[in-house]
C-alpha positions in Angstrom: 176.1 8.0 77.2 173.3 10.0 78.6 174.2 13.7 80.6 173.9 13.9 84.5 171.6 14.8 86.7 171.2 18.1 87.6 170.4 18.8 90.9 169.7 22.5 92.7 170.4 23.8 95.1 168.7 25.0 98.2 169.3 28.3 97.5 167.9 27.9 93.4 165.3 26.2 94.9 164.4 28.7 97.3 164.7 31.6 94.6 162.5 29.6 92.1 159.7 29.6 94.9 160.0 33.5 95.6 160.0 34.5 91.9 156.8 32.2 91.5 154.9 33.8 94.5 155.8 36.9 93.2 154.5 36.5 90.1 151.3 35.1 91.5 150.9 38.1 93.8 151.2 41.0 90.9 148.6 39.0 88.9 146.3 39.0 92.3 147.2 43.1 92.3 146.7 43.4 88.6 143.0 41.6 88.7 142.3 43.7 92.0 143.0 47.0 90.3 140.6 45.9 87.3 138.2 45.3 89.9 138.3 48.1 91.6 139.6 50.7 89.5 137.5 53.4 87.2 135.5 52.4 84.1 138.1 53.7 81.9 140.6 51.8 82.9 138.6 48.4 82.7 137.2 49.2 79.3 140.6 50.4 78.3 143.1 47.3 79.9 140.1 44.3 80.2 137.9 43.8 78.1 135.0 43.5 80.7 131.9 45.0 80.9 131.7 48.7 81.4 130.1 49.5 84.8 127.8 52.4 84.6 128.9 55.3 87.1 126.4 57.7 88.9 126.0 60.9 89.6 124.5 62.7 92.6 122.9 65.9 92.6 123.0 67.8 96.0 119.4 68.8 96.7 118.8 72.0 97.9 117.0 72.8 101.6 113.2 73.5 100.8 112.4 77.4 101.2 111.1 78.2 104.8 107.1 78.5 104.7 107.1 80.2 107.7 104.6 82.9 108.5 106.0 86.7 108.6 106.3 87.9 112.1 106.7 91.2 111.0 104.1 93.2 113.2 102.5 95.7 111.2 103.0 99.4 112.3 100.1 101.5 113.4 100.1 105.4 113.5 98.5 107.8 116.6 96.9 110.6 115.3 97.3 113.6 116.2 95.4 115.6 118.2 95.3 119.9 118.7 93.2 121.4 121.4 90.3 123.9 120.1 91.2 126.1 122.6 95.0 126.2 120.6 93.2 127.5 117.4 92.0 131.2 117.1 88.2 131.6 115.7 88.3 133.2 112.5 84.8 135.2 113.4 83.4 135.2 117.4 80.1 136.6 117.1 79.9 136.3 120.9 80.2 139.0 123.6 83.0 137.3 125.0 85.0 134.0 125.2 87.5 132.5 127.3 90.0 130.2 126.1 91.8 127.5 127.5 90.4 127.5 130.9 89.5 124.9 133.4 86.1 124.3 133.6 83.5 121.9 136.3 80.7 120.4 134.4 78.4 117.9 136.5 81.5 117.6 138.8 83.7 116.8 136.3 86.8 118.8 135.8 87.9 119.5 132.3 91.3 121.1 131.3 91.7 123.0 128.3 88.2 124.5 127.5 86.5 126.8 126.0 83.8 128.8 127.9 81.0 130.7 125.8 78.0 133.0 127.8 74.5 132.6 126.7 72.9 135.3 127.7 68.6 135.3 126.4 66.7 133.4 124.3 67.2 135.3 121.4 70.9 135.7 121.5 72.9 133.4 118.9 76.9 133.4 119.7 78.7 131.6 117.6 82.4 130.8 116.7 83.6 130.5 113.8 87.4 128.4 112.8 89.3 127.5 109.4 90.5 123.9 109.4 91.7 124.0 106.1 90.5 120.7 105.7 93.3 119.3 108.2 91.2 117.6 110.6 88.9 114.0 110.6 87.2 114.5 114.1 86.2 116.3 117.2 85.9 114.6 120.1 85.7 116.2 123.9 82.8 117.0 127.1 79.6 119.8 126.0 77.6 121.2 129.2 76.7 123.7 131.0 79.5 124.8 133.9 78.7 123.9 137.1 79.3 128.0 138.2 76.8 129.2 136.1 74.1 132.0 137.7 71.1 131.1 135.0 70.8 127.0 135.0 67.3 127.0 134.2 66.2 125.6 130.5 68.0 123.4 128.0 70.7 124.5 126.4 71.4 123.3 122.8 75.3 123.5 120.5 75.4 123.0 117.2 78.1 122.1 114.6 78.1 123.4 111.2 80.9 122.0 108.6 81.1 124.3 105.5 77.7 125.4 105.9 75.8 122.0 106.7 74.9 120.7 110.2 76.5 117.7 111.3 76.1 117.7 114.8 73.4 118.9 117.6 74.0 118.3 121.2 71.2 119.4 123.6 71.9 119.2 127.4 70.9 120.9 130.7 72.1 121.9 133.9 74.1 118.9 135.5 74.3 116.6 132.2 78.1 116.3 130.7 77.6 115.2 126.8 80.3 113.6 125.0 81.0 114.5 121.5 82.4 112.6 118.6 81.5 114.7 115.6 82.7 113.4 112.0 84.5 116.4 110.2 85.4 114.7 107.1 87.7 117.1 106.1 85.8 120.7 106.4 87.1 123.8 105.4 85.4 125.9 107.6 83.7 125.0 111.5 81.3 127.3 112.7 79.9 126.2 116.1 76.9 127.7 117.6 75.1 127.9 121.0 71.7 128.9 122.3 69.3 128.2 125.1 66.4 129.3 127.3 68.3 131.1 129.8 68.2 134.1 131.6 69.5 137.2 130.5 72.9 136.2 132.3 74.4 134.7 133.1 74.7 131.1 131.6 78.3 129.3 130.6 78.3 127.2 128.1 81.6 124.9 127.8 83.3 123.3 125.4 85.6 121.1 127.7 88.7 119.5 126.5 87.9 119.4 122.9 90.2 118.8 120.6 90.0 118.0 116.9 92.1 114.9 115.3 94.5 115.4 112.8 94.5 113.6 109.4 
């Protein structure tokens, strides 16, 4: 005699088809994290193929090429007045100093007035620079209120005993200077012209000497 039928029951029935889907869905998860997971873990669980990983290297921001703007300085030199400096030797009968002086109209601050009194006479000044000074730059003429304005008048520049400079000017003319002193030691300066006894005025006006 052969056993009975067993039937289930909704409720086994309904348990058998929850316990399958489960299944199914952790062997979905399972393949998913194989699929997705790190190389180690599929070479380690799987048995598939290792999947090669990559690495990224940040790249650095190129250096600027920019041009400097840096704006390079520049230096003034400096400048002294003659008429701040006392001559070492005057071989004059007199000089004046820092004085205002009118040559061909022109008024010039800070000069130095020299007479010329005959033909023969040969004032000169004389000034250590102690080799401080590149330049002299200023006005050379005869002042406008000299008595004697007859002739041409003539001043020279001698830098440790060679000439560098001649200026030759008359009554009226204002000559600018710009005398190279490369350094001298010693300036002697020396005037002469075809004047009258007296009373010609020579004048150095505004000079001054530039500064190393």
């Amino acid at each position: 005699m052969s056993a009975p039928e067993r039937r289930f029951s909704r409720s086994e029935a309904r348990w058998t088809i929850v316990s399958t889907i489960t299944a199914l869905v952790g062997v979905a998860v399972a393949a998913l994290a194989w699929l997705l997971g790190p190389d180690t873990a599929r070479s380690g669980g799987g048995g598939g193929p290792p999947v090669a990983s990559a690495t990224v290297t940040p790249i650095s921001p190129a250096p600027s090429t920019a041009p400097s703007t840096s704006v390079p300085s520049t230096s003034v030199p400096e400048l002294v007045s003659l008429s701040a400096l006392e001559p070492t030797q005057a071989d004059v009968a007199y000089v004046q100093t820092n004085q205002t002086a009118t040559i061909g109209g022109r008024v010039l601050l800070r000069s130095v007035l020299v007479p010329v009194t005959g033909r023969s006479e040969r004032p000169s000044l004389t000034y250590s620079l102690d080799r401080r000074f590149t330049a002299l730059r200023g006005t050379v003429g005869l002042a406008d209120n000299s008595t004697s304005t007859a002739g041409v008048f003539t001043v020279t520049f001698v830098g440790d005993g060679r000439t560098i400079a001649s200026i030759r000017f008359s009554f009226g003319q204002a000559r600018q200077v710009d005398v190279k002193l490369n350094k001298v030691s010693q300036l002697q300066i020396t005037f002469a012209g075809t004047a009258d006894p007296c009373c010609a005025i020579v004048a150095l006006g505004d000079v001054s000497l530039v500064e190393v």
